[in-house]
C-alpha positions as CSV (number, residue, x, y, z in Angstrom):
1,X,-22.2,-5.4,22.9
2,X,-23.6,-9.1,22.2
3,X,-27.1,-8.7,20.2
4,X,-29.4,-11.3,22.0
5,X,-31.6,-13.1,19.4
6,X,-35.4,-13.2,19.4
7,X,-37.0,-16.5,19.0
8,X,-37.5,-16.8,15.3
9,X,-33.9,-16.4,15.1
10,X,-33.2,-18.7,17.9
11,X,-32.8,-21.7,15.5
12,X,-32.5,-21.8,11.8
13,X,-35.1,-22.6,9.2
14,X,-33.4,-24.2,7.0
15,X,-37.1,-25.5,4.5
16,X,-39.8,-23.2,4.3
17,X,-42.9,-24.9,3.9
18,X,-44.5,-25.4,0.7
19,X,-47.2,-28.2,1.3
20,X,-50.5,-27.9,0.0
21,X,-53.0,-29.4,3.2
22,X,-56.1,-28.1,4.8
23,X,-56.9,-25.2,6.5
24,X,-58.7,-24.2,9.7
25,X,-61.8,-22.5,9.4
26,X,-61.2,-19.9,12.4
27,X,-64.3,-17.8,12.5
28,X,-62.6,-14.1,11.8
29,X,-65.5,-11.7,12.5
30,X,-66.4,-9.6,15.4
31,X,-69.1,-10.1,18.0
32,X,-70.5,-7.7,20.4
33,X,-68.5,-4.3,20.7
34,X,-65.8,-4.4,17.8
35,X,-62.6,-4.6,19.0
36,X,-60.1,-3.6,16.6
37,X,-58.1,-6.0,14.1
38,X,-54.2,-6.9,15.0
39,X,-51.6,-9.5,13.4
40,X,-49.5,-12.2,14.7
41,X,-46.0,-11.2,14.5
42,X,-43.9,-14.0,16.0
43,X,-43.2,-16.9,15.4
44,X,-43.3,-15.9,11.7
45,X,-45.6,-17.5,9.0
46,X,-44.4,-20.7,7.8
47,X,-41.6,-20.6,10.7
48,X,-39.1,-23.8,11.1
49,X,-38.6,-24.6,15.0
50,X,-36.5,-27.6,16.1
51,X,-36.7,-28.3,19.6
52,X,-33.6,-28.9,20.8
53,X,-33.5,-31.5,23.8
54,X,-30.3,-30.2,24.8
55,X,-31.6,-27.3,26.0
56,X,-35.2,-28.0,27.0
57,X,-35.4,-24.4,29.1
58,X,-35.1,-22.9,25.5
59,X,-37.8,-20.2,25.1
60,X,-40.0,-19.4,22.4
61,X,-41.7,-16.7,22.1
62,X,-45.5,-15.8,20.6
63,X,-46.0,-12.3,20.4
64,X,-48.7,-9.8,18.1
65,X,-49.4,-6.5,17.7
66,X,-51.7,-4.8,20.1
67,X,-56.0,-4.9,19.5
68,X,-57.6,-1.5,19.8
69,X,-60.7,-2.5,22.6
70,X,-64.0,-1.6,21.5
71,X,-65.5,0.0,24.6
72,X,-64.2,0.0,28.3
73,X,-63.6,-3.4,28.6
74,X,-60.4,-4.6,28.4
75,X,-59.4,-7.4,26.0
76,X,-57.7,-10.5,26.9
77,X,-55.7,-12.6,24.2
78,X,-56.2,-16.6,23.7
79,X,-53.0,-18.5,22.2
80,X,-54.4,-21.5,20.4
81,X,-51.8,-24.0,18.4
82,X,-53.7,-27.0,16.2
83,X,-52.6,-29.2,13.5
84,X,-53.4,-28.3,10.2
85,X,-53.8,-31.8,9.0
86,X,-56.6,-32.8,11.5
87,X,-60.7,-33.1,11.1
88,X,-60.6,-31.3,14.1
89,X,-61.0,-27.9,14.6
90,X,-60.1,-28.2,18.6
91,X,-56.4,-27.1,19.2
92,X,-54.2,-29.1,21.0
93,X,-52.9,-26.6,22.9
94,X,-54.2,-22.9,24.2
95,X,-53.4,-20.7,27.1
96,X,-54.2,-17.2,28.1
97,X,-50.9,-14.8,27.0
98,X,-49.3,-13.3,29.8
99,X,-50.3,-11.1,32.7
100,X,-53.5,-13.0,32.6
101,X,-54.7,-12.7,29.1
102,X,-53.7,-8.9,28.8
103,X,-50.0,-8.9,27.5
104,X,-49.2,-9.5,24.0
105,X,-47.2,-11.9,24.5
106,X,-46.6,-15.5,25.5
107,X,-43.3,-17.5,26.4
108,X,-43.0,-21.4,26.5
109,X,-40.2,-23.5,26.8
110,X,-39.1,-26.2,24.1
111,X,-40.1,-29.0,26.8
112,X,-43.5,-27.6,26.9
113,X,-44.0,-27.6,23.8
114,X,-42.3,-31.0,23.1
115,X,-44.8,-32.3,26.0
116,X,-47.9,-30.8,23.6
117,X,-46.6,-32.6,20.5
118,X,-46.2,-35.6,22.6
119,X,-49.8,-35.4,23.9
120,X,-51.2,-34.6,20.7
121,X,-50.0,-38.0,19.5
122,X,-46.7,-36.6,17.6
123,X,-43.9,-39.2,18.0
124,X,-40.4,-38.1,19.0
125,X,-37.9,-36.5,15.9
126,X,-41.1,-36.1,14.1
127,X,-42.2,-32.9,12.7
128,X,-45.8,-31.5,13.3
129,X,-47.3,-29.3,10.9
130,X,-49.2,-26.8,12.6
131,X,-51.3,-23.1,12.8
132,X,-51.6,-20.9,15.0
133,X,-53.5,-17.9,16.4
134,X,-55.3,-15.8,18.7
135,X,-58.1,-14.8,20.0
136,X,-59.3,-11.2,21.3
137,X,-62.0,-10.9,23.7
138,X,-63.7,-8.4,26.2
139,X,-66.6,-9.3,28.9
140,X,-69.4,-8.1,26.4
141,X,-68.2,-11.5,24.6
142,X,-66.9,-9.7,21.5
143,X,-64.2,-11.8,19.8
144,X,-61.8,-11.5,17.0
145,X,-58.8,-13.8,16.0
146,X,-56.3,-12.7,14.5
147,X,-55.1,-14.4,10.4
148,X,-53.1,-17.5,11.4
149,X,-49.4,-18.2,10.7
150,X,-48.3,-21.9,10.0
151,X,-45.5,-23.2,11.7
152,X,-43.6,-26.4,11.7
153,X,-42.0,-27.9,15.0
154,X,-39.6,-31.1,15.2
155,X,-39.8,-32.9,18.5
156,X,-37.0,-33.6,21.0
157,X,-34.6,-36.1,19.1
158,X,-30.9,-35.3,19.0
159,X,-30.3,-32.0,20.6
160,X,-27.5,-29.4,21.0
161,X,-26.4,-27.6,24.4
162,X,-26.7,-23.9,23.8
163,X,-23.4,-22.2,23.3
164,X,-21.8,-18.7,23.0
165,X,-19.8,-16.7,20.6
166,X,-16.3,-15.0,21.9
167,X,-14.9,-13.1,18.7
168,X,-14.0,-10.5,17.7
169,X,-16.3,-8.5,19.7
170,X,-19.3,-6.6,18.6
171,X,-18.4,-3.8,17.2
172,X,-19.1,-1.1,14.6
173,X,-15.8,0.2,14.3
174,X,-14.9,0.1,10.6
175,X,-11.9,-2.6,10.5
176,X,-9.4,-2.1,7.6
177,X,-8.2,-5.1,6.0
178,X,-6.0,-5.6,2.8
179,X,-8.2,-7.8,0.6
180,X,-5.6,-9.6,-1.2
181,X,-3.3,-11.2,1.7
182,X,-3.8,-14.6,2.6
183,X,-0.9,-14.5,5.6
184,X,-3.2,-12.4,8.2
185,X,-6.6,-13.7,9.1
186,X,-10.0,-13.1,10.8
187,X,-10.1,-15.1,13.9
188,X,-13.2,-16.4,15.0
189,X,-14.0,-18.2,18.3
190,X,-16.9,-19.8,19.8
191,X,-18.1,-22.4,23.2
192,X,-17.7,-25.5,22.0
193,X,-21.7,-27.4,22.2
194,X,-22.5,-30.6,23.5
195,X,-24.6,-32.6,21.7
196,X,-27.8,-35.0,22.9
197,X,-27.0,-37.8,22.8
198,X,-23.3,-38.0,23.3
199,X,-22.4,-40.7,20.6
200,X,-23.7,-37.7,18.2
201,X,-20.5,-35.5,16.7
202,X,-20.8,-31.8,16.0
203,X,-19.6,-29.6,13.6
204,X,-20.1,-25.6,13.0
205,X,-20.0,-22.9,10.4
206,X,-19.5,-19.1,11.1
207,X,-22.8,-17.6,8.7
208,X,-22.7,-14.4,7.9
209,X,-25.7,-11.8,7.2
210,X,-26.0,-8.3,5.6
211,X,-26.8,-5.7,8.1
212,X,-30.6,-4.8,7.4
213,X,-33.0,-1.7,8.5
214,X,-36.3,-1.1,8.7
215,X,-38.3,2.4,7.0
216,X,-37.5,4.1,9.8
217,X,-33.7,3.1,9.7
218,X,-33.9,1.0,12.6
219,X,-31.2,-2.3,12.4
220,X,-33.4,-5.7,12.0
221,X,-33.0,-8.8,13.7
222,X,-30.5,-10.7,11.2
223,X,-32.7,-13.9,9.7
224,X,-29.3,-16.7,9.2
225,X,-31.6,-19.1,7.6
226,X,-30.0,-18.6,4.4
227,X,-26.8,-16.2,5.4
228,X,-25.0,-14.3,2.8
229,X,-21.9,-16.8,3.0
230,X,-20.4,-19.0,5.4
231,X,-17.0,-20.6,6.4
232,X,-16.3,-24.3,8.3
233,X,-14.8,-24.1,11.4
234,X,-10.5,-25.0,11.5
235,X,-10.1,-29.3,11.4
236,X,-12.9,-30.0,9.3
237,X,-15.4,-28.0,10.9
238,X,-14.7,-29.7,14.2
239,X,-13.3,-27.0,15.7
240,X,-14.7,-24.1,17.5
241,X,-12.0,-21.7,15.8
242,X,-12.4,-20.6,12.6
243,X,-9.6,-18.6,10.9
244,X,-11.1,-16.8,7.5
245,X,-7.7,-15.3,5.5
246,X,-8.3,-11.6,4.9
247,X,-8.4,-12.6,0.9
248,X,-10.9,-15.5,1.6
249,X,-13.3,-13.1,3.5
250,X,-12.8,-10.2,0.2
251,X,-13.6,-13.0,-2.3
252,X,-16.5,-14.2,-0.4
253,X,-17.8,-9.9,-0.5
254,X,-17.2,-9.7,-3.6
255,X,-19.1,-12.6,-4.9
256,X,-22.2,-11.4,-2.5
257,X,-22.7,-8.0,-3.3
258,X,-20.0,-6.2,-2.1
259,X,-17.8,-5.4,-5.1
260,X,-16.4,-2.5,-3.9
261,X,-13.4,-3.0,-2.1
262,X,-14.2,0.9,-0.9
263,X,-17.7,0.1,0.3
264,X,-18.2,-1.0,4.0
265,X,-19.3,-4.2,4.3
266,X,-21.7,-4.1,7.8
267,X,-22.4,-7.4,8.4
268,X,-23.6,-9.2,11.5
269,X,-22.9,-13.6,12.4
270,X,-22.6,-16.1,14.3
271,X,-22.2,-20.1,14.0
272,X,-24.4,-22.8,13.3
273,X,-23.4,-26.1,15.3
274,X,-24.3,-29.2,13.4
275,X,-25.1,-33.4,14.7
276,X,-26.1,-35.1,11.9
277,X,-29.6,-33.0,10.8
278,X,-30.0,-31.4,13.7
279,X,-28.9,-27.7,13.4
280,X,-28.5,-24.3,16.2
281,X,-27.6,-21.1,16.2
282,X,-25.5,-19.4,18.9
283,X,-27.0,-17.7,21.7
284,X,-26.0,-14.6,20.2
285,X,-24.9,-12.4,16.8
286,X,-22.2,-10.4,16.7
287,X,-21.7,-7.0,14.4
288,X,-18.9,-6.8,12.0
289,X,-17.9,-4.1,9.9
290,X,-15.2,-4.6,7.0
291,X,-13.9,-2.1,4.4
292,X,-10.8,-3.3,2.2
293,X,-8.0,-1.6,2.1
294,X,-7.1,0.3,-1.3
295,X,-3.5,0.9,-1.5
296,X,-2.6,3.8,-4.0
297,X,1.2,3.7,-5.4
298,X,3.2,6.1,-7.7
299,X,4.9,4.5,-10.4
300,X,7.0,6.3,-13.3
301,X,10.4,7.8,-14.7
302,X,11.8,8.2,-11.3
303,X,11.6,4.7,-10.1
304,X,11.9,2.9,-13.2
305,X,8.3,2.3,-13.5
306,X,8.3,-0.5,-12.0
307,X,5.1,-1.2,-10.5
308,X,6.1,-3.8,-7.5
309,X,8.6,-1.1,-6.5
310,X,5.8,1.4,-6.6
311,X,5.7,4.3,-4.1
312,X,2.9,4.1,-1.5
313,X,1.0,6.9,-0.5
314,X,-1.1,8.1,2.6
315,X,-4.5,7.0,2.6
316,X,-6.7,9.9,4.0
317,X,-8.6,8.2,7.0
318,X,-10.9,10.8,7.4
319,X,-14.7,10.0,7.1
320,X,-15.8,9.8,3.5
321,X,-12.1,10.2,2.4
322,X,-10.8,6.2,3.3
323,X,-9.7,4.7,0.2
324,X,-10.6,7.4,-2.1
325,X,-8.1,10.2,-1.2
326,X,-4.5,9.7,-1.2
327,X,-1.2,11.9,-0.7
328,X,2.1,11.8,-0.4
329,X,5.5,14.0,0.3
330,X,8.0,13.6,-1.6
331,X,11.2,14.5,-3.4
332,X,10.7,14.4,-7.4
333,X,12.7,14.5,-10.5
334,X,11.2,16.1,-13.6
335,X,10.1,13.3,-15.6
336,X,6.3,11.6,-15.8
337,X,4.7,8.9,-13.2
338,X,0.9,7.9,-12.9
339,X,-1.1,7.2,-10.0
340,X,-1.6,2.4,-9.9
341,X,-3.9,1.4,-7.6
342,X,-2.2,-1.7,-6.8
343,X,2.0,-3.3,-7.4
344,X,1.7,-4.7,-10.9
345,X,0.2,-3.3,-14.4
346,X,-2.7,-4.1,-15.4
347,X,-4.5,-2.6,-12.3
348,X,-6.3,0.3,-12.3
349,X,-4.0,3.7,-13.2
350,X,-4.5,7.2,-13.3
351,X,-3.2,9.5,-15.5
352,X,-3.6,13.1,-16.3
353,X,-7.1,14.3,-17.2
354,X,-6.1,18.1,-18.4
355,X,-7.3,20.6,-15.9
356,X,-6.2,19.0,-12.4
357,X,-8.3,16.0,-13.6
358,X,-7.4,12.1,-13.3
359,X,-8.2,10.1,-16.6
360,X,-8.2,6.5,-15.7
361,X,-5.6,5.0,-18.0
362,X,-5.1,8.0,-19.4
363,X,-1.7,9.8,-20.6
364,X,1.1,10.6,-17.8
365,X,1.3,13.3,-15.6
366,X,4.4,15.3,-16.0
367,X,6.5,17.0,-13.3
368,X,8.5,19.7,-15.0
369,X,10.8,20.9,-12.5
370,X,12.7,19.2,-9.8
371,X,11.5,19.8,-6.3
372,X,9.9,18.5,-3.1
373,X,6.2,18.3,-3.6
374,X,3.3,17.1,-2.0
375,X,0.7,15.1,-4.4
376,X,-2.3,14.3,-3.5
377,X,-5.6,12.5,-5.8
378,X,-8.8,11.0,-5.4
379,X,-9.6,8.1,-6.9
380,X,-13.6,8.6,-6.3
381,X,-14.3,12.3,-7.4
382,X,-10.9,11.7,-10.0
383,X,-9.0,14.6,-8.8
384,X,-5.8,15.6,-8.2
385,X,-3.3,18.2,-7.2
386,X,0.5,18.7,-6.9
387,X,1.9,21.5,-4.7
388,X,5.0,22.9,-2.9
389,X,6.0,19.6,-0.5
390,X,6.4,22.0,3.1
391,X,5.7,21.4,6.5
392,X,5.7,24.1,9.0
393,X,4.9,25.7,13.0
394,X,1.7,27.6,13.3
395,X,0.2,29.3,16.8
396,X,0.0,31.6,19.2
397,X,2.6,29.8,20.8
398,X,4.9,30.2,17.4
399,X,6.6,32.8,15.9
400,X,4.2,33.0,13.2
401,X,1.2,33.2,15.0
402,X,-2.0,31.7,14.0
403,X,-1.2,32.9,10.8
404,X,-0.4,31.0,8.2
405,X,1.3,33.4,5.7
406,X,3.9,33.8,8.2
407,X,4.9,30.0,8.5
408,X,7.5,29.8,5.5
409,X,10.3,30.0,5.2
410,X,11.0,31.4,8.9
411,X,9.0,29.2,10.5
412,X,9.6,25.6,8.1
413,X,10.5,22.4,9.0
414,X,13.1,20.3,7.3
415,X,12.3,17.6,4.4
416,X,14.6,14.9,5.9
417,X,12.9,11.9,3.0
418,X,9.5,10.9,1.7
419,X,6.5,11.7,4.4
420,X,9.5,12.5,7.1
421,X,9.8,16.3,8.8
422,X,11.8,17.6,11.4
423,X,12.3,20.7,13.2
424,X,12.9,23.0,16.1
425,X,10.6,25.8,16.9
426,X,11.7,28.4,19.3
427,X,8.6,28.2,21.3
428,X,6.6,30.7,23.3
429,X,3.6,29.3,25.6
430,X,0.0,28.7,24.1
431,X,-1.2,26.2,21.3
432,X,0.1,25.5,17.8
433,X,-0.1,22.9,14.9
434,X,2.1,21.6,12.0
435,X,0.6,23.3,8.6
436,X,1.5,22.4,4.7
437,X,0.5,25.6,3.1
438,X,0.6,29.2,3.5
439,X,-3.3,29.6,4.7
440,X,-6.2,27.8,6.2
441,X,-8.4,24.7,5.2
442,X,-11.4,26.0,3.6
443,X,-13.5,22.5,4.3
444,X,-13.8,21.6,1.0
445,X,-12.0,17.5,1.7
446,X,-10.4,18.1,-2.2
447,X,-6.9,17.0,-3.3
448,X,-5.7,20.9,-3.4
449,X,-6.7,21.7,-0.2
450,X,-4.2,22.6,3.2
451,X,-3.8,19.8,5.4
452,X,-3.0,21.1,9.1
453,X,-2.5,18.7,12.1
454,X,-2.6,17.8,15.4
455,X,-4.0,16.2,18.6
456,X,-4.3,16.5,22.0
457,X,-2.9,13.1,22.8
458,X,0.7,12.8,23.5
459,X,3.7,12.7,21.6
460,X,3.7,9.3,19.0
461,X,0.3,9.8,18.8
462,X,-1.5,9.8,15.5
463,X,-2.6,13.0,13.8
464,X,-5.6,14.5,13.0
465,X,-5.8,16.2,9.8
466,X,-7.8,19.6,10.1
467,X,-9.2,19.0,13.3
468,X,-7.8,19.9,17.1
469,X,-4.7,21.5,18.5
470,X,-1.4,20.2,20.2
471,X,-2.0,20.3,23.6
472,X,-0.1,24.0,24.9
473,X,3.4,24.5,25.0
474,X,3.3,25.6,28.9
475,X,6.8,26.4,29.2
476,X,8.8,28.6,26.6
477,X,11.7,26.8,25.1
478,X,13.4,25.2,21.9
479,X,11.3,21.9,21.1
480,X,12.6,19.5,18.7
481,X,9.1,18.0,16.2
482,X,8.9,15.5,13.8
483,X,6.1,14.8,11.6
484,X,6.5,10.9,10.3
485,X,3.9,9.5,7.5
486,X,5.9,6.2,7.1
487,X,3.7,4.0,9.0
488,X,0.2,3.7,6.3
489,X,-1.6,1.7,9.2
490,X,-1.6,4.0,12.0
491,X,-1.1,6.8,9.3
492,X,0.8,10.1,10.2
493,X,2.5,11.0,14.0
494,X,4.2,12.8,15.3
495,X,6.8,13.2,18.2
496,X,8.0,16.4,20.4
497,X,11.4,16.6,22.5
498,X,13.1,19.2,24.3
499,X,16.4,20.7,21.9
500,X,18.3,21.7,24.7
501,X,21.5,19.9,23.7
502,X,23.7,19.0,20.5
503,X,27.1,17.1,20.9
504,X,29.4,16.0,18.0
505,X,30.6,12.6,18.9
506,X,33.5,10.2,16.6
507,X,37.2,9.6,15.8
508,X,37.5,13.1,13.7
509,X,38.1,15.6,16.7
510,X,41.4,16.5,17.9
511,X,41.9,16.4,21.2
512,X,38.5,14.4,22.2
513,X,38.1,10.7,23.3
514,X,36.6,8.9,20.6
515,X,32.9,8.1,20.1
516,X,32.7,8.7,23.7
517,X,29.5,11.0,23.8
518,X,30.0,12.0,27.7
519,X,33.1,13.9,26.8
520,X,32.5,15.3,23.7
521,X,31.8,18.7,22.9
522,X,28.6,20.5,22.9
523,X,27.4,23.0,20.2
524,X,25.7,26.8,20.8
525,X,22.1,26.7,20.0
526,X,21.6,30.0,17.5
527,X,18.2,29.7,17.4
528,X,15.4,28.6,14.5
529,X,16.8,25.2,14.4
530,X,20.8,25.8,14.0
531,X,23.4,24.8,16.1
532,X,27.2,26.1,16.0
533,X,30.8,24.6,16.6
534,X,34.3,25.8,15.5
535,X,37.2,22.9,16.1
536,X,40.0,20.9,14.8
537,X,39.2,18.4,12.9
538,X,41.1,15.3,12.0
539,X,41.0,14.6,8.1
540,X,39.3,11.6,6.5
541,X,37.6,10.4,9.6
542,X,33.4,10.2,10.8
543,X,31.6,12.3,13.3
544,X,28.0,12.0,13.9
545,X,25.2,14.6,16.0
546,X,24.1,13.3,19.1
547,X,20.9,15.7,21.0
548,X,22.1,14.3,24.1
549,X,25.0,12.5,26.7
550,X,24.2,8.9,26.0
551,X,23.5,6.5,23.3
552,X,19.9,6.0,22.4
553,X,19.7,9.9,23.1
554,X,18.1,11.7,18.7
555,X,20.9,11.7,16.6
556,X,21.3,12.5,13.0
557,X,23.4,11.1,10.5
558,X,24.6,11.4,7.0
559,X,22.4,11.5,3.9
560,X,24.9,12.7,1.0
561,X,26.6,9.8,0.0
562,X,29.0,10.4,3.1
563,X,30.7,13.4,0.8
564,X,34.0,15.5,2.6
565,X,33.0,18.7,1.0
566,X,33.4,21.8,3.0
567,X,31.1,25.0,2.6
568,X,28.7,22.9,1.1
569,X,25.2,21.6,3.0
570,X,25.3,18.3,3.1
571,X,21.5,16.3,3.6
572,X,21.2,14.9,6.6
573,X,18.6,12.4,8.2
574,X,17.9,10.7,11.7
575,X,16.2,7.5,10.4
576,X,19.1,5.3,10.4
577,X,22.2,5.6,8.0
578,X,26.7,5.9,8.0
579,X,28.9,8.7,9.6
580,X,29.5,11.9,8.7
581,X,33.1,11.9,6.7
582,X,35.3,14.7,7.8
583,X,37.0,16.8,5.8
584,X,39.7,15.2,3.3
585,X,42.4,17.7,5.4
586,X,42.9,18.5,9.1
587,X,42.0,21.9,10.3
588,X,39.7,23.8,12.5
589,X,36.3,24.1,11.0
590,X,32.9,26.0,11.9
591,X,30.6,23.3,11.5
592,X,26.8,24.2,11.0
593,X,24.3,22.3,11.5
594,X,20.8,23.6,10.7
595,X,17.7,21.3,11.5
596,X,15.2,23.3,9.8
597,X,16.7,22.7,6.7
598,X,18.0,19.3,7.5
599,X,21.3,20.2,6.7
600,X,25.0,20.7,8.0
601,X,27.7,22.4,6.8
602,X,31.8,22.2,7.5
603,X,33.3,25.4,6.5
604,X,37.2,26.3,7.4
């Protein structure tokens, strides 16, 4: 939603006022029945207004807090606006506020009060140093007026037309950026103004604020007089496009305040248009709320340690977890690594603490035994844990149930490569979710604790981690999941298919037209993810698995190196890579291939 401004914000003071010059003696005491004391509040004390004669409709509001009335007589409210510098107490200009004296409240246009000035002797462009107040009064002829505030107001001279901001939208959305890129950008666009006279050429800046709140936690009208930073428009601030590089817009946090790449940044702007010293703000503000991407890699004996080949992991999105917790699934030698928050030494690292703690530049973590794990830290509490790497079917409409002891191994899905699952569950009707441990999430957000996931939005939808269901299996069959964590911006999702049908397609079976998927022969389903053929099979060629009659339909692919060994599981994977190699010798084979496990196997 566009934030409207209120008048002190309408144009920016860009001098406070610092003169030393007389006074007006208003007489501050009460006559008659007391009426209670109250306080200007609008425009503020030693205010900066330049009235803009390219927008003469402009409004400006005086406003104060309310007067408590001393008796039954209601109090009416006298605006009265004098120069500070005259002999003469009388003001130059004074009305009754609105609703006939009773509001508190008064709105005047820039052309009125340009016509004032003018009156008063002030010549055009020239500033008038002023004061302003008001007076309370009732019928008994009580009075009290109010401490004044000073203000300073240019006349009409060169004006600017008003004008509106277009992006990005308002919005307090948290928007992720990575702080150190300088190929994506923030774009900003504005109405271009028009400025009074013509001959007069305008430039802008996009000025930035700090979100601000009140004691009672109440967001405050931003004041852009002096913003927190600002950039020039594109061509030399002529344009009414400004593109601010995801790095410019970090360096200019950091060197205001915002230090944490972790902390969001809520800030609120808008532009400033510029002919020659005339200066005024957009019609509107804008919210904006920034928090840098921390990307966590892990570097060590397995890749070389070489930190710009570092391996990402999954930054938790959830609330209070974004770019503190991280974790990955992955296949590890034994051998030591650490945790680098960044692609090149000398950034911050992570190593092992003693105890499931993180030391920062400490000693390296070791991993003793081969395996698939999942690892997971925080960088914030400087935890970290490193379990079994699994990823398995839980529900009612499951084989295991809603319980979660009963997932592994029966009811597993198949490490296909780092943050990648796949499997088929048997399923039954009801509602289920993908778990990675063998109980429940006890709440605690910690590096050791289950993640479980779901959603009820359709398959390639992102995941939530501990939070709602699949929508229901509602009819009973073989359903083929995959749980991917390779995209770190959307982070993980997942994707559901019927398993209904798996055909071996190449150049290695006897008696079948080659690569011709159409024609080629189907395999039994066995259940829990495994699929059966026996057939002849022509020596030293390729075969692939195709879960379908066409190209573009799942297939899998060979992830061993393309070996020819029989009665052995090869790896398999359905992220791109070669053929299966057949056998070194022809002959009929049984050949098994198990999803679950992410394997096959050619046995004669």
């Amino acid at each position: 939603m566009k934030k409207y401004l209120s008048f002190a914000s309408l144009f920016i003071a860009f001098i406070l006022l610092g003169v030393s010059c007389k006074k007006f003696d208003f007489d501050y005491n009460s006559t008659g029945e007391s009426i209670g004391s109250f306080r200007l509040l609008s425009p503020g004390d030693n205010q900066v207004i330049m009235l803009n004669s390219a927008a003469p409709t402009t409004p400006v509001v005086f406003s104060w807090s309310t007067a408590a009335q001393g008796d039954s007589s209601p109090v009416k409210y006298t605006v009265k606006v004098s120069l500070r510098n005259s002999t003469t107490t009388t003001p130059i200009w004074q009305s009754l506020s609105m609703n006939n004296g009773a509001a508190t409240q008064i709105i005047v246009t820039h052309a009125d009060l340009d016509a004032a000035l003018a009156s008063a002797g002030i010549g055009a462009n020239a500033d008038a140093e002023l004061s302003w107040t008001v007076t309370a009064s009732n019928s008994t002829g009580t009075e009290v007026t109010a401490t004044p505030f000073n203000v300073k107001i240019t006349r009409f001279g060169i004006g600017i037309s008003a004008f509106a901001i277009f992006s990005p939208v308002s919005s307090t959305d948290v928007f992720n950026m990575a702080p150190v890129t300088t190929t994506n950008f923030l774009h900003f666009k504005w109405q271009k103004a028009t400025a009074t006279p013509s001959s007069n050429a305008i430039t802008y800046k996009v000025v930035f604020a700090k979100k601000q709140y009140d004691g009672n936690g109440n967001p405050v009208t931003p004041n852009f007089t002096t913003p927190l930073f600002s950039f020039d428009a594109n061509t030399n601030g002529t344009d009414t496009i400004a593109d601010i590089s995801y790095q410019a817009m970090s360096d200019a946090l950091n060197a205001n305040g915002f230090s944490d790449v972790g902390q969001v940044a809520e800030l609120q702007w808008t532009v400033i248009a510029m002919a020659s010293t005339f200066k005024a703000q957009a019609m509107y503000y804008n919210e904006l709320h920034i928090i840098r991407e921390v990307s966590m890699y892990m570097v060590g004996a397995f890749q070389g340690w070489n930190p710009g080949n570092g391996v990402k992991m999954i930054p938790d999105k959830r609330s209070g977890l974004l770019n503190n917790m991280y974790y990955i699934y992955l296949q590890m030698p034994a051998g030591e690594f650490k945790f680098l928050q960044g692609t090149a030494w000398g950034q911050p690292d992570f190593g092992d603490g003693g105890g499931g703690n993180l030391a920062p530049g400490g000693p390296n973590i070791n991993i003793t035994t081969p395996g698939i794990y999942r690892i997971s830290m925080n960088r914030s509490t400087l935890k970290y844990d490193i379990k079994e790497g699994r990823m398995g079917f839980v529900g009612g409409a499951t084989h295991a149930d809603w319980n979660p002891s009963a997932v592994f191994p029966l009811n597993k899905m198949g490490f296909t490569s780092t943050n990648l699952f796949c499997g088929v569950q048997d399923f039954m009707t009801g509602g289920w979710k993908l778990i990675d441990n063998d109980q429940w999430n006890n709440g605690s957000n910690t590096p050791d604790e289950t993640r479980s996931y779901g959603t009820g939005q359709p398959s390639g939808s992102p995941l939530e981690i501990n939070g709602s269901n699949f929508s229901d299996i509602a009819t009973a069959g073989a359903r083929r999941v995959i749980w991917d964590g390779t995209n770190y911006s959307s982070g993980p999702t997942y994707q559901i298919m019927n398993a209904t049908e798996m055909r071996i397609v190449g150049n290695g079976m006897q008696g079948v037209n080659e690569w011709d998927p159409g024609s080629s022969p189907q395999m039994t389903y066995l259940g829990n993810g495994k699929w059966s053929l026996t057939l002849a099979l022509i020596g030293g060629k390729e075969i692939k698995f195709l879960a379908g009659n066409q190209w573009g339909d799942f297939d899998y692919e060979d992830n061993s190196g393309q070996s020819t060994a029989t009665g052995t599981p090869r790896p398999i994977q359905f992220n791109g890579g070669n053929n299966f190699k057949t056998p070194v010798t022809s002959g009929t084979y049984t050949v098994l291939l198990d999803e679950n496990n992410q394997t096959v196997t050619i046995t004669p």
